[in-house]
C-alpha positions in Angstrom: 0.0 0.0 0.0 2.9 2.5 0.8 4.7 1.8 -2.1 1.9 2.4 -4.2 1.4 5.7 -2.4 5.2 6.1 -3.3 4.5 5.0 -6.7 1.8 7.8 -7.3 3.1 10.6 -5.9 6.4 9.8 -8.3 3.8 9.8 -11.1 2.3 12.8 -10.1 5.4 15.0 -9.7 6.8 13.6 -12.6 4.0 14.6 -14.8 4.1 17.9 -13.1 7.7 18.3 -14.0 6.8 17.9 -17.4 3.8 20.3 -17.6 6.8 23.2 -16.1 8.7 22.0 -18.7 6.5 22.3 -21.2 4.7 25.7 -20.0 5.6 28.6 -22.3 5.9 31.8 -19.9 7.0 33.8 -22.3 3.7 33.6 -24.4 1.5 33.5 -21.8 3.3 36.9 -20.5 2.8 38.1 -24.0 -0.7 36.9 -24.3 -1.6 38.9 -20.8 0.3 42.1 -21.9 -1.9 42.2 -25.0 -4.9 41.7 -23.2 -3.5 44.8 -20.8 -3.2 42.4 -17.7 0.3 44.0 -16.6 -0.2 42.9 -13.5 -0.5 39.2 -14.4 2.4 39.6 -16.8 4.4 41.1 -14.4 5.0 37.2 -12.7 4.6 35.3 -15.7 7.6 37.3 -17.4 9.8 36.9 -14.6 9.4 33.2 -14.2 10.1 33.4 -18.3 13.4 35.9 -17.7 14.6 32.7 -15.2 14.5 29.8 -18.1 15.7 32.3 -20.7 19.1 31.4 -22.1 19.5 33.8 -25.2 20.7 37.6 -24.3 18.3 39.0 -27.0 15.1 37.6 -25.7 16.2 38.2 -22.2 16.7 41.9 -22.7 13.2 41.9 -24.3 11.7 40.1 -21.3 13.5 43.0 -19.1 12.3 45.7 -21.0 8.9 44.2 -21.1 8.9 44.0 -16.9 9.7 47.6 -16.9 6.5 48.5 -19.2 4.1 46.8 -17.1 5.8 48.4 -14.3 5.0 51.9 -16.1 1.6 50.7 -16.8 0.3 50.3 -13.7 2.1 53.4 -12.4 5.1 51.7 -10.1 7.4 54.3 -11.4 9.9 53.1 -8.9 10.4 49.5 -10.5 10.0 51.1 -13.5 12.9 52.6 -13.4 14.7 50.0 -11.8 13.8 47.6 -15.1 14.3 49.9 -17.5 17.8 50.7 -15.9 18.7 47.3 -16.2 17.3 46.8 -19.9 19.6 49.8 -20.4 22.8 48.5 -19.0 22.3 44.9 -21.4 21.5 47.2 -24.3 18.3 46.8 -25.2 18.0 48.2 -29.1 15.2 50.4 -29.0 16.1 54.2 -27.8 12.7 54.2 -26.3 14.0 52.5 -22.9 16.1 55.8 -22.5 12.7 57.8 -23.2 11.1 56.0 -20.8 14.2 55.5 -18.2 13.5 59.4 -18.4 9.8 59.7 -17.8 9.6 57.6 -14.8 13.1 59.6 -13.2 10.9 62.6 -13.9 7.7 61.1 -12.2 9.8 60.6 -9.5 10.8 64.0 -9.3 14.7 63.2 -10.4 14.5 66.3 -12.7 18.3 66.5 -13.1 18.7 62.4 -13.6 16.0 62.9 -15.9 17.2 65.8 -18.1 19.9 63.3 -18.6 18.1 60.7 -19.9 16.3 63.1 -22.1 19.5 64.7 -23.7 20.7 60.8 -24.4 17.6 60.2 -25.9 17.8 63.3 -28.3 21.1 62.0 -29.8 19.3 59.0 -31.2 16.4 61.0 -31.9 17.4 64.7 -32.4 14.2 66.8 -32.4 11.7 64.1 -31.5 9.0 66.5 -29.8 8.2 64.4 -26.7 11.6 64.3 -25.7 11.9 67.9 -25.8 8.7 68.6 -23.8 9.8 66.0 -21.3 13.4 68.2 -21.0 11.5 71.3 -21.4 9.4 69.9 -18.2 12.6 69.1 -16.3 13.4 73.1 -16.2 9.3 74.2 -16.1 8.9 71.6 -13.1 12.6 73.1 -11.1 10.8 76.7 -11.2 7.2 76.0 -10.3 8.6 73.8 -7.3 10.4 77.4 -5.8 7.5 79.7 -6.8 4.8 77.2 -6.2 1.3 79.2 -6.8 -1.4 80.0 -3.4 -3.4 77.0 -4.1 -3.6 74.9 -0.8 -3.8 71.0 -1.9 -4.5 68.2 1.2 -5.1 64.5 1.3 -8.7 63.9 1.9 -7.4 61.0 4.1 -11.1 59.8 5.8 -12.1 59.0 1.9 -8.6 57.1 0.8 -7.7 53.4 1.4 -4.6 51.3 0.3 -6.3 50.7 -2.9 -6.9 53.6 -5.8 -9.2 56.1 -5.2 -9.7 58.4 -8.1 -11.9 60.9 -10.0 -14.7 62.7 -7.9 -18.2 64.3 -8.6 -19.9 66.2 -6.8 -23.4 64.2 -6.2 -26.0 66.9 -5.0 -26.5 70.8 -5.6 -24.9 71.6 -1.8 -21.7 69.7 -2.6 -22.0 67.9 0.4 -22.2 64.7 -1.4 -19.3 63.1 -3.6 -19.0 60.0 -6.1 -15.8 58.5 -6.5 -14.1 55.6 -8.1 -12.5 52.8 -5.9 -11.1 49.5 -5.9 -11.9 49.2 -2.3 -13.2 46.4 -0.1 -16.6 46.4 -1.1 -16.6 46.4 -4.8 -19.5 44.4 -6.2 -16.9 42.0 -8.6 -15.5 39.1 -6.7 -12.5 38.7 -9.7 -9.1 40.4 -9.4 -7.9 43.2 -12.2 -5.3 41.7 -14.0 -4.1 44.8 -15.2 -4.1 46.3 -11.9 -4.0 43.3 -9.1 -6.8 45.1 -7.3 -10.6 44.4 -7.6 -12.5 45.8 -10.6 -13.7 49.2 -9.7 -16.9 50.3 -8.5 -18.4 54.0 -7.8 -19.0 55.1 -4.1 -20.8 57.7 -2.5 -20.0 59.7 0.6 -21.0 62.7 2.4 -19.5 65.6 4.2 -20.9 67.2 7.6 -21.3 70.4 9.5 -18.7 69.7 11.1 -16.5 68.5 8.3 -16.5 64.8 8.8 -16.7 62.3 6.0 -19.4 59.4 5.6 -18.2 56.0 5.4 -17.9 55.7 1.5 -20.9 53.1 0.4 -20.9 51.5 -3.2 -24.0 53.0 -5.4 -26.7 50.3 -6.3 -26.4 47.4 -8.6 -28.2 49.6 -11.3 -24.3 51.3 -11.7 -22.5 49.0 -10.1 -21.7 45.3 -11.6 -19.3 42.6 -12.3 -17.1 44.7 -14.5 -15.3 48.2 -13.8 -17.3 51.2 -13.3 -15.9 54.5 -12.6 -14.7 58.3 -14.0 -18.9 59.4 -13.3 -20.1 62.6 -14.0 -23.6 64.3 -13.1 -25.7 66.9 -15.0 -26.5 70.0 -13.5 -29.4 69.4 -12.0 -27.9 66.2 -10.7 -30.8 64.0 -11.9 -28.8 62.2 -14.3 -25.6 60.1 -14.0 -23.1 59.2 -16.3 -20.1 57.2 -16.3 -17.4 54.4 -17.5 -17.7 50.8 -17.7 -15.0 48.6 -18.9 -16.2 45.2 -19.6 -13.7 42.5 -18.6 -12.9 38.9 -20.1 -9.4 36.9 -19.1 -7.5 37.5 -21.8 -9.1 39.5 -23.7 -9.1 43.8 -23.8 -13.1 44.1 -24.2 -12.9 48.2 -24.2 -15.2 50.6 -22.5 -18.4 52.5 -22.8 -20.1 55.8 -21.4 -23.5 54.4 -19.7 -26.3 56.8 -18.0 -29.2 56.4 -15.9 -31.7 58.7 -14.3 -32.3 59.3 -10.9 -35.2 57.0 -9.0 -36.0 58.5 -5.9 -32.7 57.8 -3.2 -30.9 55.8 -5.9 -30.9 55.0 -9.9 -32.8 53.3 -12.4 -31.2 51.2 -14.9 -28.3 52.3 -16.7 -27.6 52.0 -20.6 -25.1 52.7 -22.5 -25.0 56.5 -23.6 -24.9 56.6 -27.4 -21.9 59.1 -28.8 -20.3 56.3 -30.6 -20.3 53.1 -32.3 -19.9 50.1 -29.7 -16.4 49.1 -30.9 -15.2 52.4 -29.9 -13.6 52.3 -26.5 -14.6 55.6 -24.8 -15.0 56.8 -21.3 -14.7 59.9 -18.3 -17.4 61.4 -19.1 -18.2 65.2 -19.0 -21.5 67.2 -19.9 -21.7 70.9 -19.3 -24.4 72.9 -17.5 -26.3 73.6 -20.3 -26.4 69.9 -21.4 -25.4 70.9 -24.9 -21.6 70.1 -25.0 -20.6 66.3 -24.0 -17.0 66.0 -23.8 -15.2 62.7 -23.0 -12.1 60.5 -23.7 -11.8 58.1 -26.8 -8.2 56.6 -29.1 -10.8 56.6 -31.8 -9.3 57.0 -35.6 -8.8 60.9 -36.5 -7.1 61.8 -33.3 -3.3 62.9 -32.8 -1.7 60.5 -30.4 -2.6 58.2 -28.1 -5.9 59.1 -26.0 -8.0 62.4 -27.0 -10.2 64.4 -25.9 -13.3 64.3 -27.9 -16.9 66.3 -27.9 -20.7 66.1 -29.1 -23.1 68.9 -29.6 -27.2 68.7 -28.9 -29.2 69.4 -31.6 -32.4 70.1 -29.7 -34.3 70.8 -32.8 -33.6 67.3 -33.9 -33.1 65.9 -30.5 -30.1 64.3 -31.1 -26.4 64.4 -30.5 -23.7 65.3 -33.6 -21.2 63.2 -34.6 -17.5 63.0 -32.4 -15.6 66.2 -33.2 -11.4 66.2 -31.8 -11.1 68.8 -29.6 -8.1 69.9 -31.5 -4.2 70.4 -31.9 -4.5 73.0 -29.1 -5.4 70.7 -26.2 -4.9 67.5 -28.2 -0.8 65.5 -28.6 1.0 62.5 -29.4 0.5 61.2 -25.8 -2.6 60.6 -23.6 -5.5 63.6 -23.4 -7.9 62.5 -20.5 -10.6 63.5 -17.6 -12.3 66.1 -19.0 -14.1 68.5 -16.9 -16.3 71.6 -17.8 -16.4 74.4 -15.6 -20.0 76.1 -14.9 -17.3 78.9 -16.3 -17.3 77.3 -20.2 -13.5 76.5 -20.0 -12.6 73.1 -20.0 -9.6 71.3 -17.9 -8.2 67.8 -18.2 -5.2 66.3 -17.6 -2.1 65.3 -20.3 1.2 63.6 -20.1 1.9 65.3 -24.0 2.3 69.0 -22.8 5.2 70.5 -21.2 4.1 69.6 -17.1 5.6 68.5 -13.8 5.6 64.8 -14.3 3.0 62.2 -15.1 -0.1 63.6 -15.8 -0.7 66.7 -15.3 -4.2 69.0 -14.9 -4.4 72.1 -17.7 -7.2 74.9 -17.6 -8.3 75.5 -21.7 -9.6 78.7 -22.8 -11.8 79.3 -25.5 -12.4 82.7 -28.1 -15.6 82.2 -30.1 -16.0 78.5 -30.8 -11.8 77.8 -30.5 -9.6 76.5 -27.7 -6.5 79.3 -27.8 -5.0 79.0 -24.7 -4.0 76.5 -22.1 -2.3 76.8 -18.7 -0.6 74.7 -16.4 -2.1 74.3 -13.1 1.4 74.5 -11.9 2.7 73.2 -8.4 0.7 72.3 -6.3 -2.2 71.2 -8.2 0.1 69.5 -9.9 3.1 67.6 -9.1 6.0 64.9 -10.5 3.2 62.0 -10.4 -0.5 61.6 -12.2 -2.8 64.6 -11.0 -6.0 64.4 -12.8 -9.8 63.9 -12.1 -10.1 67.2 -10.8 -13.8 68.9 -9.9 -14.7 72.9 -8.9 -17.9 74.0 -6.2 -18.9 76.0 -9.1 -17.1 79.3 -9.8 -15.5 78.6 -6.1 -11.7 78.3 -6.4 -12.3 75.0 -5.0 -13.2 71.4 -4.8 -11.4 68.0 -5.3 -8.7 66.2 -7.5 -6.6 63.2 -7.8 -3.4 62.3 -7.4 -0.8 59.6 -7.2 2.2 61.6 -5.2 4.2 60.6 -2.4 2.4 61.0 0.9 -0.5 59.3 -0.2 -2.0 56.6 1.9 -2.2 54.4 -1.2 -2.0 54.2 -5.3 -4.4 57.3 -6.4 -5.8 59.5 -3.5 -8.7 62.0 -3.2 -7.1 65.4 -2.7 -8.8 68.7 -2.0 -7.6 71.7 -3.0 -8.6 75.7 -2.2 -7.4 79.2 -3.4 -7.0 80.9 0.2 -7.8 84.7 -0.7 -5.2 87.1 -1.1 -4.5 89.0 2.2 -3.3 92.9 1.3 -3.1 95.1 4.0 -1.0 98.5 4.5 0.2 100.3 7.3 2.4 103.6 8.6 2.9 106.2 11.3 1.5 109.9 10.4 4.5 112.2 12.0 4.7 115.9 12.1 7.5 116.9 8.8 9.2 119.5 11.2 9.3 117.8 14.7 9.1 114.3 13.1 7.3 113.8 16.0 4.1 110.8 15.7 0.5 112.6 15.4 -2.2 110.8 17.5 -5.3 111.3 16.5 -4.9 112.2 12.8 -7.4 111.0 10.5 -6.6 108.3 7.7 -9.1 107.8 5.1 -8.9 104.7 2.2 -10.8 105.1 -0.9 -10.6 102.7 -3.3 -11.8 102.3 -6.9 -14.3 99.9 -6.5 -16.4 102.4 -4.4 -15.3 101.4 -0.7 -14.1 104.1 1.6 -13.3 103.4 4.8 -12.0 106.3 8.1 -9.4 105.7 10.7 -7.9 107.8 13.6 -4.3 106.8 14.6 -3.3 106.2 17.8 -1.0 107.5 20.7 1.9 106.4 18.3 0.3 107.8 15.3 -0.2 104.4 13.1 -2.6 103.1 10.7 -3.6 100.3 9.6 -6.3 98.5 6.8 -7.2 95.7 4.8 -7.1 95.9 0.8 -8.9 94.5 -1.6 -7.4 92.3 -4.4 -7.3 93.8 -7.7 -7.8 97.4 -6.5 -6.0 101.1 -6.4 -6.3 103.0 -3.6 -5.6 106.9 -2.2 -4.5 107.0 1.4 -5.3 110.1 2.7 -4.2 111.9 6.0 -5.2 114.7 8.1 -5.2 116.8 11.3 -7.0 120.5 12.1 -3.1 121.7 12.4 -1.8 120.0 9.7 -2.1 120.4 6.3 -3.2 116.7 4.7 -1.0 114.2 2.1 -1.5 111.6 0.6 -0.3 108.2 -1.0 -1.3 105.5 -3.6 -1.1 101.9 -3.8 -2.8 99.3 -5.9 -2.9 95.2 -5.7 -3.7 95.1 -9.4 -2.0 91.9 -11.2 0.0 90.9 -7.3 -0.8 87.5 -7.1 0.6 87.0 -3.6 -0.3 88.5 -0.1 2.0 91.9 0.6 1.6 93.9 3.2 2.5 97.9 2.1 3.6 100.5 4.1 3.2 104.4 3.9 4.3 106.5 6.3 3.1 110.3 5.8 4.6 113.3 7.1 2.4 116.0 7.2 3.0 120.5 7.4 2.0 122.4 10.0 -0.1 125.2 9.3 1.4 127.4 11.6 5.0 127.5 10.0 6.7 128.4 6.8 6.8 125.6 4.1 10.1 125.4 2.1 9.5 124.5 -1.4 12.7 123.0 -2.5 13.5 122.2 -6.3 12.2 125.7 -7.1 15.0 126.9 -9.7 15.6 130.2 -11.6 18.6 130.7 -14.2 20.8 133.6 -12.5 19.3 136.9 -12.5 16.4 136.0 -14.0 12.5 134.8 -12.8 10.7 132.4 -15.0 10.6 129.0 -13.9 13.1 126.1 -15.0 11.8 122.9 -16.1 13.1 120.7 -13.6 10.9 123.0 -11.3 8.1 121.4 -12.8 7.6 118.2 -10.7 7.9 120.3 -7.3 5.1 122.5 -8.1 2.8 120.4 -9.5 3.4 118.6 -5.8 2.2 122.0 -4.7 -0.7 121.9 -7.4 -1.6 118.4 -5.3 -1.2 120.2 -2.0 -3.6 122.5 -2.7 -6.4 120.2 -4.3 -5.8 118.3 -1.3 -6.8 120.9 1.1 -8.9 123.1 -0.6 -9.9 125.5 1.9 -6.3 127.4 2.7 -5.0 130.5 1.0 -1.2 130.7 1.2 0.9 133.1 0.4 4.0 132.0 -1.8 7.4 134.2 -1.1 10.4 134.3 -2.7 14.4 135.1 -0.8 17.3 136.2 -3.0 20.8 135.6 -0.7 22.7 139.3 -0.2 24.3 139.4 -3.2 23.1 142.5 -5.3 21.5 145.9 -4.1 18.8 145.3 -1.9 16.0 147.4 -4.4 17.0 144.6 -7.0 17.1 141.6 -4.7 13.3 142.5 -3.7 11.9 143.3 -7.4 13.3 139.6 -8.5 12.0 138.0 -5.6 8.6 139.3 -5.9 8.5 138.5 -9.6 9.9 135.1 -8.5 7.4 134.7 -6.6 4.3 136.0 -9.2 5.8 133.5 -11.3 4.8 130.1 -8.9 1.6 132.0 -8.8 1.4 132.0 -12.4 2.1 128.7 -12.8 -0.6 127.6 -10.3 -3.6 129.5 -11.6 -2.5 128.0 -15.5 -3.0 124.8 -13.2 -6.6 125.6 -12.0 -5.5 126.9 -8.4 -8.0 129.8 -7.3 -6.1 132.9 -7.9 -7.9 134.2 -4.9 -6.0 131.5 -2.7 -2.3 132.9 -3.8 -0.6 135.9 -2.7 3.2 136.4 -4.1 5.5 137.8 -1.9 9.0 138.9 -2.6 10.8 139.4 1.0 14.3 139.8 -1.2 17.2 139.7 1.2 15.3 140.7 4.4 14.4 137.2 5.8 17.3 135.1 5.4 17.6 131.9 6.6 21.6 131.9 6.9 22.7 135.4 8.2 26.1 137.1 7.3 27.3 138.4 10.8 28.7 141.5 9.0 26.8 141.5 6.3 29.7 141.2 4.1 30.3 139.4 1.1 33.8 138.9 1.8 33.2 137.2 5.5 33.9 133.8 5.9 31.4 133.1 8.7 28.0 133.0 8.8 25.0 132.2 11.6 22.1 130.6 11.1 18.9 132.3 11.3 17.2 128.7 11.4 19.0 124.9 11.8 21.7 124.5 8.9 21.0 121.5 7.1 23.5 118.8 6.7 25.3 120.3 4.1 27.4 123.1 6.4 30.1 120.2 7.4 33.0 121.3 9.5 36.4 120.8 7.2 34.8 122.2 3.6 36.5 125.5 2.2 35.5 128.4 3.3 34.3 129.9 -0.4 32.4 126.3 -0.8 30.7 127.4 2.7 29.4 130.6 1.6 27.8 129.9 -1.3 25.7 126.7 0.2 24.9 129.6 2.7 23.5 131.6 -0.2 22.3 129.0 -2.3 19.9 128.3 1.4 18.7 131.8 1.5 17.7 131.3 -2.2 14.5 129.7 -1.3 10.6 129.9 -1.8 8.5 128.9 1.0 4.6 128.8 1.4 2.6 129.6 4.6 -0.9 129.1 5.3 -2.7 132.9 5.9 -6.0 131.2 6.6 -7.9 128.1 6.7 -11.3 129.4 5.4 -11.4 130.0 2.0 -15.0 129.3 0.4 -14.8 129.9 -3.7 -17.2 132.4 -5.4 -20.5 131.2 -7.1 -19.5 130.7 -10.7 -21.5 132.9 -13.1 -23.9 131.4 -15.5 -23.6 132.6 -19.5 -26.7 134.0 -18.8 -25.5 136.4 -16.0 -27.0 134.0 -13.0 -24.8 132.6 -10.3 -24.5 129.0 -9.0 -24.2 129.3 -5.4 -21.1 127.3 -3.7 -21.9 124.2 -1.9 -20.1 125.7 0.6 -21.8 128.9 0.9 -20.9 132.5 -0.3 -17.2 133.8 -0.4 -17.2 137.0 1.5 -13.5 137.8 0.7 -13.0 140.8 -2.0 -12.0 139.5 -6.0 -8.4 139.8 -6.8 -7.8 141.3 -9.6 -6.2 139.1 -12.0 -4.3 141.6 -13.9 -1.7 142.6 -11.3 -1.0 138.7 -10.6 
């Protein structure tokens, strides 16, 4: 009896020995990899790489590992295969291609730009080489200035497994579907292309206080054997569409766009959704608010690469749908266009690995002018990043919502991400000080207007600061004021600052009560008229006046000793009718200006013998900085001239009201502000 035990189990191992000998790995590898079961040909290749004897076929079975790797989005073995097809040189230049995408979806921008360069020896000019070196450089700058979006692992929603491409499910977007290949799934058979269960859709919902359902699978109506996922939802979020990819061992049976309406708390029975013949494998769906435009994802024959993006139109005269129209060159590659999504805005965004991005796949905003695409953008770090983003959703015109993405610090292989636009935070601050003293001034009053229509009042402190918020995309006027002071003013504007500043203007402001020098006043020698480079001082003054609108000053002119005191006060009082001049051709109330020469009478720097000759002088006021012990003594004396050559203003009063302003028909219109009671100046001695 135990030898016939013996006998069998001989038998039986023998015959088993033959059936490995016999079993062709290789073909069965190739058989799966047609079929897109990576993940099954992942094993089967290896077990063929181990009876392998010729170098050719092994460095095919080695390149072949590091595809599958790719596939299914292991970048990191990847990499490692197609390294080692590399180093037995494998023939086809494309293992340096890919050797450099999946260094660059690992964020190895540098090892990749390598790779890239190596590739464009062999293939000089190839154009997805370049983008991918293009990318390298793109991706090093958008890492250092990433942009203000603020991306975070929805972590309650993710599991080990992928968890990809939301919707929102109701009008509050409180309710999400999403694809997963979860515990749960309604298929008991494993993805061969993936080694995970075949995906189903889920549904979860969100709190008041911010806390996530447990995700549940949606009804056998959506939900079956096969792979379900990428949904969409109309507008009114009464109808459902989405992918199914029917599966068969062995055999690559495509995918279709199915629909169903809603049926009270869950769906009727779905169908498939009819843009295109049934042997066209399409899917992620995407219909826009309207329900006119249908976009979606198809390798349908007309496109330019691998996967497009495609659309149909609703005729609702004829109640039908056009035929597939390419979305075109502008969004459209050579590589893989996919996940679609139309913003209640009209633009569209999907993801690409064909344009110039961070890594993988990357998420691009499209712009359209009349019934064209012209412009796409990069969502730029961190919306994107060196792995897949995609699948992303907006609260409708909320800089908001949820996308996808495979990058490290995941909690699996595709995560649920949400991502926000924090708004920009201006603000601008300052300390009002006295211009004389330099001293703070508390209670001084700081107005804000802006150019959208807001206008907002402050009073400063004891230390005599400011502060207030700003408004993106606006110009402002910061103005400042005090019963003894006369009032300034600054600008600033956020307009086209896309990150939060925070501005400062400090304003010093005149006091009334003492003479204001006006420097960068200049005359040629001897002479009165205005220079040009006088020009930007006084229309300061011009601004000075608008500002405070209810002072008469009177503008005087100082000659220095130099000449006979009869001349010295003729040219100082027509140096002075001359800043009048200029002011009333500027709109200034004449009847608010009164030239003054003083000529050599009120010096500011005083010869103490009144001598030309004398080397010393004293000063009627502070000398500025420019009297520095050590210069010559000549050099001295004429700064001390050049000082007393000055004009100053000083406020005469603080009560100015302007005259009614005479009709043609000999009526007056009264002044807001009442009747002026002062007497008319005649303009022809000004």
């Amino acid at each position: 009896m135990k030898f016939n035990l013996l006998l069998i189990a001989a038998v039986l191992f023998l015959n088993s020995f033959v059936v490995n000998a016999q079993k062709d790995y290789a073909k069965d590898a190739d058989r799966a990899f047609t079929s897109e079961e990576y993940y099954t040909s992942i094993d089967l290749y290896k077990k063929a790489y181990s009876k392998e004897k010729s170098k050719d076929k092994k460095a095919e079975i080695v390149y072949r590992i590091a595809e599958c790797y790719r596939l299914i989005n292991n970048t990191k073995q990847a990499e490692t295969w197609y390294k080692k097809a590399d180093k037995i040189n494998y023939p086809d230049p494309m293992v340096i291609f890919y050797l450099a995408e999946t260094e660059k979806m690992q964020g190895k921008y540098e090892d990749a730009l390598v790779q890239y360069n190596r590739y464009l020896e062999k293939k000089a000019g190839d154009k997805k080489a370049v983008n991918g070196a293009k990318s390298c450089e793109e991706a090093k700058k958008w890492l250092d200035n990433p942009t203000r979006y603020k991306v975070e692992n929805v972590a309650l929603l993710n599991t080990k497994q992928d968890d990809f491409c939301p919707t929102y499910a109701k009008k509050d977007y409180k309710s999400v579907i999403f694809t997963s290949s979860r515990e749960g799934t309604t298929g008991t058979e494993v993805d061969g292309r993936t080694g995970e269960n075949f995906r189903d859709l889920f549904i979860t919902q969100i709190d008041k206080k911010g806390k996530w359902s447990t995700p549940t699978p949606l009804g056998e109506t959506i939900n079956s054997k096969d792979s379900e996922g990428a949904a969409c939802l109309n507008k009114k979020m009464n109808t459902i569409y989405f992918t199914r990819c029917l599966e068969e061992k062995n055999k690559a049976m495509g995918c279709q766009i199915y629909t169903a309406k809603s049926k009270g708390q869950d769906w009727a029975e779905s169908a498939v959704f009819p843009v295109v013949p049934d042997s066209i494998t399409v899917g992620h769906p995407s219909i826009s608010d309207d329900e006119n435009d249908f976009y979606f994802t198809s390798d349908m024959p007309g496109g330019y690469g691998g996967k497009d993006i495609w659309v149909v139109h609703y005729d609702k005269k004829a109640k039908t749908w056009s035929a597939p129209q390419n979305a075109g060159s502008v969004i459209n590659t050579e590589g893989d266009e996919m996940f679609p999504y139309i913003h209640s805005d009209g633009s569209l965004y999907f993801s690409s690995n064909g344009q110039v991005g961070m890594g993988g796949m990357d998420i691009f905003k499209a712009e359209k002018t009349g019934d064209k695409w012209d412009k796409i953008t990069n969502m730029r770090y961190p919306i994107n990043s060196a792995a897949d983003d995609f699948g992303i959703i907006f609260e409708d015109k909320a800089e908001k919502g949820y996308l996808t993405s495979n990058r490290d610090g995941g909690k699996g292989g595709d995560d649920l991400y949400s991502f926000a636009l924090p708004p920009l935070a201006f603000t601008v601050q300052g300390v009002i000080t006295d211009k004389k003293t330099l001293k703070a001034i508390p209670g001084a009053t700081v107005s804000l207007v802006g150019t959208d229509g807001s206008s907002v009042e402050v009073t400063t402190d004891k230390t005599g600061s400011y502060k207030f918020d700003l408004k993106p995309n606006t110009s402002y006027v910061i103005m400042a004021g005090h019963p003894d002071y006369l009032k300034n003013q600054a600008k600033e504007t956020t307009v086209g600052i896309e990150e939060d500043r925070n501005f400062t203007h400090d304003l010093a402001l005149d006091p009334k009560s003492k003479a204001i020098e006006l420097p960068n006043i200049f005359y040629d020698l001897a002479k009165w008229s205005l220079r040009p480079e006088s020009e930007e001082a006084l229309n300061k003054l011009v601004e000075t006046l608008n500002l405070n609108p209810t002072i008469v000053i009177e503008l005087s002119s100082n000659t220095d000793f130099r000449g006979s005191d009869a001349y010295n006060q003729d040219l100082s009082q027509k140096r002075a009718q001359s800043v009048v001049d200029y002011l009333i051709a500027h709109e200034i109330d004449p009847e608010r200006l009164v030239a003054k020469g003083y000529g050599e009478t009120n010096p500011k720097v005083i010869d103490s013998k009144k001598d030309e000759e004398a080397s010393h002088f004293k000063m009627g006021t502070k000398l500025d900085e420019k009297f520095i012990t050590g210069i010559p003594k000549d050099e001295d004396k004429e700064i001390a001239h050049q000082m007393n050559r000055r004009t100053e203003m000083k406020v005469l009063r603080d009560n100015f009201v302007p005259k009614p302003k005479t009709e043609g028909n000999g009526t007056t219109t009264p002044s807001p502000e009442g009747n002026n009671t002062q007497p008319e100046q005649d303009k022809s001695k000004n």
